[in-house]
C-alpha positions as CSV (number, residue, x, y, z in Angstrom):
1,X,0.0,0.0,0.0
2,X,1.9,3.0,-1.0
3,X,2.1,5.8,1.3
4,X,0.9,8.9,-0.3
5,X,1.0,13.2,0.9
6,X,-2.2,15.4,0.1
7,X,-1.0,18.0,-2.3
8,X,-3.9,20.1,-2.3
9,X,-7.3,19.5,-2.3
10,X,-11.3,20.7,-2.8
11,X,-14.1,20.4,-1.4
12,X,-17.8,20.6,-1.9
13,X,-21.3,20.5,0.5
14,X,-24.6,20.5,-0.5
15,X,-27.7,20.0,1.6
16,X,-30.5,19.7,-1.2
17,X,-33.8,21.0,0.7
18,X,-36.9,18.4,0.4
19,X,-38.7,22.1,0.1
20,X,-38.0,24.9,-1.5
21,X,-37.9,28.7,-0.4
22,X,-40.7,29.8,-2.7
23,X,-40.9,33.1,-0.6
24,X,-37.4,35.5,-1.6
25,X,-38.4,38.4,0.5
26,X,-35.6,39.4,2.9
27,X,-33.9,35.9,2.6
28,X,-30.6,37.8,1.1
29,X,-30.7,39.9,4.2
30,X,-31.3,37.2,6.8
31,X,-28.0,35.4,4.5
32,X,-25.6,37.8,5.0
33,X,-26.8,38.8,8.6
34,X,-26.4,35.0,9.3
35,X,-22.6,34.3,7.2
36,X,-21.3,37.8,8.6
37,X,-22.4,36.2,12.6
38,X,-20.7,32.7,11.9
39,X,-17.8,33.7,10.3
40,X,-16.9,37.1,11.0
41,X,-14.2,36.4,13.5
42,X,-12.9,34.0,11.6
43,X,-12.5,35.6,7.8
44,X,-13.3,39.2,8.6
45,X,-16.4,39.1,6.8
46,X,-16.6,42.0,4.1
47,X,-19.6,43.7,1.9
48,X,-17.8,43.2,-0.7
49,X,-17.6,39.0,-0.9
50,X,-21.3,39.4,-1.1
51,X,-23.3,39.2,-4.2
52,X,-27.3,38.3,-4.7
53,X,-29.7,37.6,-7.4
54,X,-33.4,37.9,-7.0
55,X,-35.6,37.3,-9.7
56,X,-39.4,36.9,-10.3
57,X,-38.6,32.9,-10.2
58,X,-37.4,31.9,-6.9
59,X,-35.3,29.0,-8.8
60,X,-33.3,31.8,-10.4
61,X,-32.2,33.6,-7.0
62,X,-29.7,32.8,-5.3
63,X,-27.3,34.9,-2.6
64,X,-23.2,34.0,-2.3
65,X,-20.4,35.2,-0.4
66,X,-16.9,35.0,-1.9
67,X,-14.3,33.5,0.9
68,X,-11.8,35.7,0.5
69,X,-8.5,35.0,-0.8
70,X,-9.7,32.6,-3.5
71,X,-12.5,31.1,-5.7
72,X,-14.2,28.9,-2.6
73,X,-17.7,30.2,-1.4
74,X,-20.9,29.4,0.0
75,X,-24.2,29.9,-1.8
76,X,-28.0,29.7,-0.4
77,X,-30.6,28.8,-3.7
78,X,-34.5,28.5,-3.4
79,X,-33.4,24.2,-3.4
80,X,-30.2,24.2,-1.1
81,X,-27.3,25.5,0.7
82,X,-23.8,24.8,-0.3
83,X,-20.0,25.3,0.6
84,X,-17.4,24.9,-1.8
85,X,-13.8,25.3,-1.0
86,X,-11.2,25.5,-3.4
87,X,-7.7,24.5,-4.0
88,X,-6.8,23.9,-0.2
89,X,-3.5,22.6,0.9
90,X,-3.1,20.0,3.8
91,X,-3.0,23.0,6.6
92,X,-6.0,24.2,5.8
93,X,-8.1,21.4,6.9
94,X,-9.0,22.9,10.5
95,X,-10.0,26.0,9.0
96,X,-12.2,23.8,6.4
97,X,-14.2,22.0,9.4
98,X,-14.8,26.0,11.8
99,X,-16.2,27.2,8.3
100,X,-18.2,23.4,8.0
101,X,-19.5,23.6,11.7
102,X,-19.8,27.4,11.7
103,X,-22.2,27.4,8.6
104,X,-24.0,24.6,9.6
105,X,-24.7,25.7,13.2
106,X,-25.5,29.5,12.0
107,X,-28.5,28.1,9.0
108,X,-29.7,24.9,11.2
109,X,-33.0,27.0,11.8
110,X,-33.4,27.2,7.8
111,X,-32.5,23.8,7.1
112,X,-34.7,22.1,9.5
113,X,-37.5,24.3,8.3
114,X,-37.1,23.2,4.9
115,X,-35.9,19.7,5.4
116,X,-33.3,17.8,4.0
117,X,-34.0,15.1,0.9
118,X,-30.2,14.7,0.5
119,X,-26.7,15.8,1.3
120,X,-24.4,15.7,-1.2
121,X,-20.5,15.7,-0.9
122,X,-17.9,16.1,-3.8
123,X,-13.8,15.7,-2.9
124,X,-10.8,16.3,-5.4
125,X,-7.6,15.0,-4.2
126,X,-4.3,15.8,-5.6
127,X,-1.9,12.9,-3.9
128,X,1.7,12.9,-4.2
129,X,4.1,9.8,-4.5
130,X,7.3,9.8,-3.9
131,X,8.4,8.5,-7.4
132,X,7.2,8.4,-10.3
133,X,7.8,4.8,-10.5
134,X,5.9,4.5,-7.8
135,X,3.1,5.7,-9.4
136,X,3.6,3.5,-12.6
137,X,3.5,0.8,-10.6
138,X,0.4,1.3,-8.7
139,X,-1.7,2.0,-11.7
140,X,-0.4,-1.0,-13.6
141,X,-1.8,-2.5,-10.7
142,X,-4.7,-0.9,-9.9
143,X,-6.7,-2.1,-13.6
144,X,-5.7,-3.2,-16.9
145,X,-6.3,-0.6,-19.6
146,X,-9.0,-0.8,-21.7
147,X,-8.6,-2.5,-24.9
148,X,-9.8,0.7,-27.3
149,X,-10.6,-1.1,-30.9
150,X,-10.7,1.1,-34.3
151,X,-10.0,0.2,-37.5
152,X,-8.7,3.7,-38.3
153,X,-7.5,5.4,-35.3
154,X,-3.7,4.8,-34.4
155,X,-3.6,4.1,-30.7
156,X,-0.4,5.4,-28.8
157,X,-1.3,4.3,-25.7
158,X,-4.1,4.3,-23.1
159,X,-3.5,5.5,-19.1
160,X,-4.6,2.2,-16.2
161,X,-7.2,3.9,-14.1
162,X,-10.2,2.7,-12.0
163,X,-13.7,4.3,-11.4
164,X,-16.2,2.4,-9.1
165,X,-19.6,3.0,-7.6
166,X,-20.7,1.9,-4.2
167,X,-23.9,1.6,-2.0
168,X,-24.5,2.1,1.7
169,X,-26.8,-0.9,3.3
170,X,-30.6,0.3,2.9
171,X,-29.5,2.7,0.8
172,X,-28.1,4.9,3.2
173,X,-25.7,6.5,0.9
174,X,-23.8,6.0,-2.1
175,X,-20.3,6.7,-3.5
176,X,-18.9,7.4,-6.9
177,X,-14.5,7.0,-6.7
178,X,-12.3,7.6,-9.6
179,X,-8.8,7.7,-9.8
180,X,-6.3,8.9,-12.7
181,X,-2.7,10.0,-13.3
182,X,-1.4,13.4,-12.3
183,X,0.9,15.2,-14.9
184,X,1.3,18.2,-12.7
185,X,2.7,16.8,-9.8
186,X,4.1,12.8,-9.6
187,X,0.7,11.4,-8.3
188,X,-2.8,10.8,-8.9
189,X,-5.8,12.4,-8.5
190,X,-8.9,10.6,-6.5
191,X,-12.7,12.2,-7.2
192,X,-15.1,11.2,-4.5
193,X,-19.3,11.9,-4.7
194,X,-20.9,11.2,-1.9
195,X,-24.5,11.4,-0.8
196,X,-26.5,10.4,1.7
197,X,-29.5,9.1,0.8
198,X,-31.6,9.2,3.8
199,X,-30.1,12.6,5.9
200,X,-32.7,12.3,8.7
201,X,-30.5,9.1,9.7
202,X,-27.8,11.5,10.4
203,X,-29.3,14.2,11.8
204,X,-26.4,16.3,13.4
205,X,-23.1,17.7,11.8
206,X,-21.1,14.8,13.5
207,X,-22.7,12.2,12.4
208,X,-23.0,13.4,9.0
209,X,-18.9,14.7,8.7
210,X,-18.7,11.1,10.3
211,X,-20.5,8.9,7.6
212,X,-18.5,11.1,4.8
213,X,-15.3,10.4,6.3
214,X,-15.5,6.7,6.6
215,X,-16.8,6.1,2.9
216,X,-13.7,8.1,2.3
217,X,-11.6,5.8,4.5
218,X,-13.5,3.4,2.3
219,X,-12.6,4.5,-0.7
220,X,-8.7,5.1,0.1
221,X,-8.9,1.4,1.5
222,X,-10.5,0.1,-1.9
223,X,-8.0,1.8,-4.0
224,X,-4.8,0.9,-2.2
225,X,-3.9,4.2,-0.6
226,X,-2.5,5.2,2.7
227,X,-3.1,9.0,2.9
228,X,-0.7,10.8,4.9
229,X,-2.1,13.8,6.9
230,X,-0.8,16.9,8.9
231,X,-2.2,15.1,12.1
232,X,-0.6,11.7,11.4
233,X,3.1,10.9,13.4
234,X,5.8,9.7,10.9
């Protein structure tokens, strides 16, 4: 099992209301009142990272705040609430989970008044190996490549890779996992997607961060990897 270092990473929360806001009025204000009180102290919450969008159609409104210092954000739409951080590095992970816990804890009022059909979680991984021969061989053992047949097209060559989908018992959840080479750094990258199915099952932050981070231990397991992380001892 090779032993592999986060190069940078991204993440991506969604909790999909089971009802949607139908009623915009003063739901921009009550989203900025509520990021600026969560996160403030943390980020130094500016005008400035907010923007909003309210149209005739609730499904076309939407209000977002820019995190600063980078492309990551969180956005509230008539159908759901989301947080998307981008391009993190390994020693941003504590900061990921106060923005996490903050967000959730300041809209629980919201999202328990418009209930949850799903929550939905997407994770991009850059991994680094320590040689690139390391990372031939784990490929080459990961899958065969697939045989691509054409009576025309000249094949050079075609890149081992693996995707795979798996389901939670009772349909609790379900994961999507792919993994392909890395050309920018010597390493691969590994996509998770997430959802769980059934969110009243996990009904507080815990549990939920909880269930996503052991399909991701899953996932890690199932492909062979042993993640290295700022918290880990060598």
């Amino acid at each position: 099992m090779p032993k592999v270092k986060i190069h940078s990473w991204s993440g991506f929360l969604r909790y999909q209301f089971k009802k949607p806001i139908l009623d915009w009025r003063g739901v921009p204000e009550l989203f900025m009142e509520t990021v600026y009180l969560a996160l403030n102290d943390l980020l130094a919450v500016a005008a400035t990272g907010f923007s909003t969008r309210v149209r005739s159609s609730p499904s076309e409104s939407t209000a977002v705040f820019k995190i600063p210092g980078g492309e990551s954000s969180i956005r509230l739409q008539n159908d759901g609430l989301s947080v998307e951080l981008v391009n993190g590095v390994p020693s941003d992970r504590q900061l990921a989970e106060q923005i996490i816990t903050r967000v959730d804890s300041g809209f629980r009022e919201l999202v328990q008044r418009q209930s949850l059909a799903t929550i939905s979680f997407r994770g991009y991984r850059h991994l680094e190996f320590p040689a690139q021969s390391s990372v031939d061989e784990y490929l080459a053992a990961l899958g065969s490549p697939v045989r691509l047949k054409s009576d025309s097209l000249q094949i050079g060559s075609i890149e081992p890779g693996i995707k795979f989908r798996a389901t939670g018992k009772q349909s609790l959840w379900a994961v999507d996992c792919q993994v392909e080479r890395s050309y920018a750094v010597t390493g691969v990258f590994v996509n998770i997607d997430a959802r769980i199915l059934q969110p009243e099952t996990y009904r507080s932050l815990e549990s939920r961060m909880g269930i996503i981070g052991e399909i991701v231990d899953s996932c890690d397991k199932s492909l062979d990897l042993a993640v290295h992380r700022p918290e880990d001892h060598d």
